[in-house]
C-alpha positions as CSV (number, residue, x, y, z in Angstrom):
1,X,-31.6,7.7,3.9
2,X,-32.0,9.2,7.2
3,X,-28.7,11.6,6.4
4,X,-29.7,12.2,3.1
5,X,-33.0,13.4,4.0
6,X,-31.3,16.2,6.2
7,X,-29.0,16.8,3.4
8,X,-29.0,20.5,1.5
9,X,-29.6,18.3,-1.9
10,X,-31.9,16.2,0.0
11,X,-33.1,12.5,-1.5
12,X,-35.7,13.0,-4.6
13,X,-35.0,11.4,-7.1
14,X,-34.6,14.2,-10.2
15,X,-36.4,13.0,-12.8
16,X,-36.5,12.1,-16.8
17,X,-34.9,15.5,-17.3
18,X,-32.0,14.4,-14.7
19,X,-31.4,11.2,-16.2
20,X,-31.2,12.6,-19.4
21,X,-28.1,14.9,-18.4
22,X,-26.6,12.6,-16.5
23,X,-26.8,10.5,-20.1
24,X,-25.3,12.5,-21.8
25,X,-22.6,13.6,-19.8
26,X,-21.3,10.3,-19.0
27,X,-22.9,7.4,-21.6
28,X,-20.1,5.3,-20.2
29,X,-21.8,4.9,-17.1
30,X,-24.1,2.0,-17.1
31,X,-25.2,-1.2,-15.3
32,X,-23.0,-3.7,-15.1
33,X,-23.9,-7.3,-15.7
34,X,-21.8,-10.2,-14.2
35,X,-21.8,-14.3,-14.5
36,X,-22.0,-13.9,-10.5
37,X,-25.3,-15.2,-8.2
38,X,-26.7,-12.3,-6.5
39,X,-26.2,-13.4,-3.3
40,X,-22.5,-14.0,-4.3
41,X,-22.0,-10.9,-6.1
42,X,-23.5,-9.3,-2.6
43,X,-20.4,-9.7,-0.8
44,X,-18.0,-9.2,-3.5
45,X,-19.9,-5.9,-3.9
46,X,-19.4,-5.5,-0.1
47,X,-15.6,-6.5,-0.5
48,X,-15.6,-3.7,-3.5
49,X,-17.0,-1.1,-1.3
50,X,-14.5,-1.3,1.2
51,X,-11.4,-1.8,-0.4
52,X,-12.4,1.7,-1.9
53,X,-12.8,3.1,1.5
54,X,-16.2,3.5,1.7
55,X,-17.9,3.1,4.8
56,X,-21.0,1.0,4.2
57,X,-24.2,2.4,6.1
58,X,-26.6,-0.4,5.2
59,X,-26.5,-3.7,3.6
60,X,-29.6,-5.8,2.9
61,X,-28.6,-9.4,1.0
62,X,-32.9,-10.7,0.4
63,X,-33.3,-7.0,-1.3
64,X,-29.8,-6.8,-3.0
65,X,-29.0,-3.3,-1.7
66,X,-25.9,-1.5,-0.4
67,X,-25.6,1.7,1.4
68,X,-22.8,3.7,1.7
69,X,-20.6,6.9,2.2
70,X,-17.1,8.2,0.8
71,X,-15.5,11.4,1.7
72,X,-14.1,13.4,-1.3
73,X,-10.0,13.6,-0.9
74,X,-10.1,17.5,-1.6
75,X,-12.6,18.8,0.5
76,X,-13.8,15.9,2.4
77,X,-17.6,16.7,1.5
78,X,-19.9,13.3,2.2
79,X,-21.0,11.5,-1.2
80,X,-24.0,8.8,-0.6
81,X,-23.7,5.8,-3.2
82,X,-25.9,3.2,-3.4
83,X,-25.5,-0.3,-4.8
84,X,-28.4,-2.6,-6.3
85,X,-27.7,-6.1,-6.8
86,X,-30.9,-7.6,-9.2
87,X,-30.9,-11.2,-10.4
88,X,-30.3,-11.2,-14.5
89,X,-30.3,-14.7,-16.4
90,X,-27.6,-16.7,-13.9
91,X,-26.1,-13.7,-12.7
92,X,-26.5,-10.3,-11.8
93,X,-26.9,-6.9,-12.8
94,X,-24.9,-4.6,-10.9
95,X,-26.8,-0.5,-10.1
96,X,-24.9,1.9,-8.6
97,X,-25.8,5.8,-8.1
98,X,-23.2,8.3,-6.4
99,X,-24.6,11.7,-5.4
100,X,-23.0,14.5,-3.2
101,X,-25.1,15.6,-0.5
102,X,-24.0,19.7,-1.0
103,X,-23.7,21.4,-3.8
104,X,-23.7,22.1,-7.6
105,X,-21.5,20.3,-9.0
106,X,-18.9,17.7,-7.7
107,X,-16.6,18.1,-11.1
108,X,-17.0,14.7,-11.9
109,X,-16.4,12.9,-8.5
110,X,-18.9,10.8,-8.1
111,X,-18.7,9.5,-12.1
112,X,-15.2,8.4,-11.3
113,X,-16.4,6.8,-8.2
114,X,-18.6,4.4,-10.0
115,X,-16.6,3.9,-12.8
116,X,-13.6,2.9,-10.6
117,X,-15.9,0.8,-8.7
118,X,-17.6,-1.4,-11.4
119,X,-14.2,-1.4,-12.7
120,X,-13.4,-3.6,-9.6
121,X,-16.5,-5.6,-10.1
122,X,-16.0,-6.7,-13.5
């Protein structure tokens, strides 16, 4: 959080609006729900993270959150992701936001991050 904060994009959160585009460019990308325990799908998310090469900043099992970073391969620009891990029924639903911490537009890295990622996961 600390490194985002210092970030040119910075950390707030952008809204309804935000959400809405993000929506609508990529209604593929959703939670994930699995048959796993949170506090097993924890460390599978863990394992996830880093067999994608990602180098995980934070990890917090009681609160089911992962922090992390990934380079992109062109321009090695820092992406922040975060994972949230939430009890649903006997199992878990899986969060996971990817942002770029400079500029514009990351032509669709970060929406390839997470879908390559809860690929893993499911």
């Amino acid at each position: 959080a600390a490194a985002r904060a210092k970030a040119p994009d910075g950390a707030a959160y952008g809204g309804p609006q935000v959400a809405a585009q993000q929506h609508a460019a990529y209604p593929d990308i959703k939670p994930l729900v699995v048959a796993t325990p949170p506090q097993d799908e924890m460390q599978r998310a863990i394992d996830a993270a880093r067999a994608m090469g990602w180098e995980i900043v934070a990890s917090d099992a009681a609160s089911g959150r992962i922090e992390a970073s990934a380079r992109t391969r062109w321009f090695g620009f820092t992406d922040d992701i975060v994972v949230r891990i939430r009890p649903q029924g006997t199992g878990s639903r899986v969060d996971v936001r990817s942002v770029s911490r400079v500029g514009t537009s990351d032509v669709g890295a970060n929406a390839a991050r997470v879908r390559e990622y809860l690929g893993k996961l499911a």
